[in-house]
Wavefront OBJ file of the C-alpha trace (Angstrom):
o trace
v 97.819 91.520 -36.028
v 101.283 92.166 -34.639
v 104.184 90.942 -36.502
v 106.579 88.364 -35.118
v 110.362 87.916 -36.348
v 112.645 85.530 -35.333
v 116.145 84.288 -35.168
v 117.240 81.022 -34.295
v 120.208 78.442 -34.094
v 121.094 75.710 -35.372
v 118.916 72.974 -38.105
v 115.663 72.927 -36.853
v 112.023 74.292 -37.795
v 111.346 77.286 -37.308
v 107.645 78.395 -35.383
v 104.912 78.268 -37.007
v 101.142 78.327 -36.315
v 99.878 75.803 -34.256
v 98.316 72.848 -36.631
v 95.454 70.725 -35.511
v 96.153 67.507 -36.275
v 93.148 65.325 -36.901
v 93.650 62.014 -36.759
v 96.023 62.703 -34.612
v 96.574 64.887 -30.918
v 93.275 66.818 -31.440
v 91.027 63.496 -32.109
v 90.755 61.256 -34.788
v 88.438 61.491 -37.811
v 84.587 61.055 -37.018
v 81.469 62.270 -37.422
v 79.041 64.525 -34.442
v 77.155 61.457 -34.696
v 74.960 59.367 -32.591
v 77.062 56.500 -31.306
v 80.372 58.199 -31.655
v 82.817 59.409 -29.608
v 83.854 62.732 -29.003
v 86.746 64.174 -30.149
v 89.030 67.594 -28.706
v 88.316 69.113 -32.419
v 84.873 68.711 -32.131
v 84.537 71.730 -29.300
v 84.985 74.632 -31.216
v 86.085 76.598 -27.876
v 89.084 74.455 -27.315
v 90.162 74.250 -31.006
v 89.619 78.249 -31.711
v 91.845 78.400 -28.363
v 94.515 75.726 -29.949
v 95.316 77.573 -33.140
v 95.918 80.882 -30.781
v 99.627 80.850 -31.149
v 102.614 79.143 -32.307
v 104.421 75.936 -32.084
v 107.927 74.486 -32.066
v 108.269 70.380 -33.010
v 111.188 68.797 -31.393
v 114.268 68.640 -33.706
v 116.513 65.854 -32.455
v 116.372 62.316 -33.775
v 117.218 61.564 -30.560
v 114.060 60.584 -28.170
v 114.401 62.005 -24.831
v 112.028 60.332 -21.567
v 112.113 62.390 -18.941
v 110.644 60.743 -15.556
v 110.803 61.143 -11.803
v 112.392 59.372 -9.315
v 113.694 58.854 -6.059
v 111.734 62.044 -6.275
v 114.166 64.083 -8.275
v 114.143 63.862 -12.014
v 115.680 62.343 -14.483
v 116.695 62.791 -18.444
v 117.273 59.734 -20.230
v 118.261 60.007 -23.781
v 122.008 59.132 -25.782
v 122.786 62.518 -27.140
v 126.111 61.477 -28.434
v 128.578 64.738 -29.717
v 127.370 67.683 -29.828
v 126.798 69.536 -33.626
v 129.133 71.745 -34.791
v 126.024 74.419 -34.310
v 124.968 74.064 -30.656
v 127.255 75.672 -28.359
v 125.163 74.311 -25.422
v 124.936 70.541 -25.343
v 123.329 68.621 -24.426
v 120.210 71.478 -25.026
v 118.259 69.780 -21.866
v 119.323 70.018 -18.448
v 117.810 69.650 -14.807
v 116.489 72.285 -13.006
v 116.445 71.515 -9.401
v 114.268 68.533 -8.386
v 111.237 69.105 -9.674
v 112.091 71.130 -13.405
v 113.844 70.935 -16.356
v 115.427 73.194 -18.724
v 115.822 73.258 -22.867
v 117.962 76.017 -24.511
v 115.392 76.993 -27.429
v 118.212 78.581 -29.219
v 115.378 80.749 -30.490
v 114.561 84.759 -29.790
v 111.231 86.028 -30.993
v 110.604 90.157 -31.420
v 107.225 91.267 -31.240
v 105.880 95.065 -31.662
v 106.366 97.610 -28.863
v 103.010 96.536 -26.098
v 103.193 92.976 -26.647
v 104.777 90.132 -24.564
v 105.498 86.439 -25.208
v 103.768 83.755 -23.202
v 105.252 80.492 -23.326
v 102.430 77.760 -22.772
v 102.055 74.100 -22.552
v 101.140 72.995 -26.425
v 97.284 72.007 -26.446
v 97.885 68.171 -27.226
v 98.971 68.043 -23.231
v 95.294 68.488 -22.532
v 94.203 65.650 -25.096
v 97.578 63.209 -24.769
v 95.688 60.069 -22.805
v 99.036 58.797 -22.290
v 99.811 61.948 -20.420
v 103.439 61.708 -21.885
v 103.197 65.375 -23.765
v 105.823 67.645 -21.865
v 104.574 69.880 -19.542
v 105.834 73.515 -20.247
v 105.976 76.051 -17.715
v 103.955 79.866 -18.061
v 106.024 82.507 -18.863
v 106.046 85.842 -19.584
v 109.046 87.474 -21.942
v 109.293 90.728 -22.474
v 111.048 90.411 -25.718
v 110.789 94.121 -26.826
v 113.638 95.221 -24.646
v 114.907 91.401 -23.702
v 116.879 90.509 -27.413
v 118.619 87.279 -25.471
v 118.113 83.608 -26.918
v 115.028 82.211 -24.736
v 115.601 78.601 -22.755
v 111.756 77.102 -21.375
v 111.051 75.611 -17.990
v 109.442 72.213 -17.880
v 107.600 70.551 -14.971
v 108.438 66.783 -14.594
v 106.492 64.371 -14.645
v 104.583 62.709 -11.252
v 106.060 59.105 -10.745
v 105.113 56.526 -12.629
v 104.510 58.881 -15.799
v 106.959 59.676 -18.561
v 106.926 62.727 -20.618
v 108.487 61.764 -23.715
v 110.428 64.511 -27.536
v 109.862 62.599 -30.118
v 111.034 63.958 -33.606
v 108.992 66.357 -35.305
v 106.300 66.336 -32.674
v 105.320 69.295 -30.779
v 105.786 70.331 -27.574
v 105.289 73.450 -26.557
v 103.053 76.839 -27.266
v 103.552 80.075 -27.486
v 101.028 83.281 -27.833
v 101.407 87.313 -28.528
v 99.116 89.029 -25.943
v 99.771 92.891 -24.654
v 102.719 92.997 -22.367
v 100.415 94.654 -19.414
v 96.598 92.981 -18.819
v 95.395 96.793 -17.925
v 92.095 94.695 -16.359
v 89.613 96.683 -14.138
v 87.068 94.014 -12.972
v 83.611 95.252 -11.644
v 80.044 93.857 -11.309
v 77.722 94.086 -13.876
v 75.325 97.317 -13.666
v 71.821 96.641 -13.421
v 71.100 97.489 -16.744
v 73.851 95.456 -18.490
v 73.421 92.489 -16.259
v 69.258 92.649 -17.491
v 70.472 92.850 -21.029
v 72.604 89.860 -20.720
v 70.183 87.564 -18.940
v 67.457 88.994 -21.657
v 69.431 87.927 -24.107
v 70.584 83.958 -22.783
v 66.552 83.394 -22.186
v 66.295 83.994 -25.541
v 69.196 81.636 -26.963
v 67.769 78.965 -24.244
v 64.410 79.361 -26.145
v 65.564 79.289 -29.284
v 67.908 76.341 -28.800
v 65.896 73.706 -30.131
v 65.945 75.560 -33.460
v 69.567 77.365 -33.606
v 70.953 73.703 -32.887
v 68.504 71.860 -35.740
v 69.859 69.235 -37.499
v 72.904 69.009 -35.147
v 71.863 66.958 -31.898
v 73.589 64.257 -30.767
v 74.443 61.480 -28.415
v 77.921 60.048 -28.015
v 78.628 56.847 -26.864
v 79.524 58.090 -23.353
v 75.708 59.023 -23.518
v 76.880 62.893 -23.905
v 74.502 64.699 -25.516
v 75.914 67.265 -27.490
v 74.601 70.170 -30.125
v 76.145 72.858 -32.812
v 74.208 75.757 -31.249
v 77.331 77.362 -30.210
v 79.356 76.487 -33.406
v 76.702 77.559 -35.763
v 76.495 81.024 -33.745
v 80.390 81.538 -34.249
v 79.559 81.073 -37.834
v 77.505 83.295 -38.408
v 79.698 85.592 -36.268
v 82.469 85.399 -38.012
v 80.278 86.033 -41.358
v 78.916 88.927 -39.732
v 82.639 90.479 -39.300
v 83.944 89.371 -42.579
v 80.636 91.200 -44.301
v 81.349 94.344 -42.367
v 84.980 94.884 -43.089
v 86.035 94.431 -39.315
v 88.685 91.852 -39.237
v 90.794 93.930 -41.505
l 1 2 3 4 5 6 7 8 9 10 11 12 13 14 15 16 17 18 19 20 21 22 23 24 25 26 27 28 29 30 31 32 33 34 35 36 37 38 39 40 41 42 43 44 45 46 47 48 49 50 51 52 53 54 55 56 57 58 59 60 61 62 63 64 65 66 67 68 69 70 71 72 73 74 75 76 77 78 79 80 81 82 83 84 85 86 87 88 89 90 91 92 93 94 95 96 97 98 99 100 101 102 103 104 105 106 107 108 109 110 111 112 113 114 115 116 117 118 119 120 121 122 123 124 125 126 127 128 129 130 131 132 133 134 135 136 137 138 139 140 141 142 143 144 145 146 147 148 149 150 151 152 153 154 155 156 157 158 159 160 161 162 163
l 164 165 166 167 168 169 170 171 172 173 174 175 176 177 178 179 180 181 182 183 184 185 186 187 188 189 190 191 192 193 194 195 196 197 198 199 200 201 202 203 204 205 206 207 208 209 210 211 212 213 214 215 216 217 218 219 220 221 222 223 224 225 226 227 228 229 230 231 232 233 234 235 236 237 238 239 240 241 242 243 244 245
């Protein structure tokens, strides 16, 4: 795993791995049970993909609400004087019509090959208020790029308000390699065979990789741990062989 360092300024928290929260933005506390509803941290996909990267909380007491109108947009918050700490202030501004801006006061150095990605944090795609802040891709070579990073934010349609809130977080980031190097092809013959070989025989075996796990939610979802028990055993499978080291 490549190392990440940091520097920062001012009194905030400093990044740390993204946490799923449960009760909280991933779900709250039940059961895969018949008559229950689903929750985000109930698909293993989406919470494998969740704890990917990092996350900074927001480290004002001051609430900001950021919402659109007149079709331009607008920050609403009483910052008051700036700390002693923050040369920039107030740390949000707008950025043209549609965007805003917040000056991190953060620089992260990853290993020679790798990039960072800023991302939208993963409680955007379970807030049903749809007031988690909306952060903008981006791709930062940091390797040869040593200056303090700001982030790009997409407002809010009208009639929605994106809201900081103290200690909550709002925004992602993950380590990837700094160049995709992707060839994309078709499947050969023989590969493709393999492959569809291989699904028949997970359909057919279903009913008994998914035993014990089957059920219906109360959206009258029907749901099963086939999937969840196969990353299991998976992930036993790489611990037993020494892999993941």
């Amino acid at each position: 795993m490549p190392l990440v360092k940091f520097r920062q300024f001012g009194d905030r928290p400093a990044p740390q791995p993204i946490k799923i929260t449960v009760p909280g933005w991933a779900g709250t506390k039940v059961s895969r049970a018949d008559g229950n509803h689903e929750q985000p941290w109930h698909c293993i996909p989406f919470s494998e993909s969740a704890r990917y990267g990092l996350e900074l909380v927001y480290p004002y007491d001051t609430e900001l609400r950021v919402t659109t109108k007149d079709d331009r947009v607008h920050l609403e918050a009483d910052w008051g004087e700036p700390p002693e700490s923050m040369a920039v202030w107030p740390p949000f501004r707008t950025f043209g019509d549609d965007y805003y801006s917040y000056q991190l006061s953060l620089d992260l150095d990853v290993p020679p090959g790798f990039a960072v990605r800023t991302e939208p944090h993963p409680r955007y795609f379970t807030d049903p208020t749809y007031s988690t802040p909306l952060a903008v891709p981006a791709l930062i070579r940091s390797e040869w790029w040593p200056m303090i990073f700001f982030c790009i934010f997409r407002a809010p349609p009208p009639g929605v308000t994106h809201v900081f809130r103290k200690s909550e977080p709002f925004m992602a980031f993950i380590i990837l390699p700094v160049d995709p190097h992707l060839t994309l092809e078709p499947m050969d013959t023989e590969t493709a065979a393999q492959r569809e070989m291989r699904s028949r025989r997970l359909a057919a075996s279903r009913d008994k990789l998914a035993e014990g796990t089957r059920w219906t939610s109360d959206t009258h979802t029907i749901f099963d741990g086939t999937y969840r028990n196969l990353a299991r055993a998976a992930r036993g499978k790489t611990k037993d062989s020494g892999s993941d080291e």
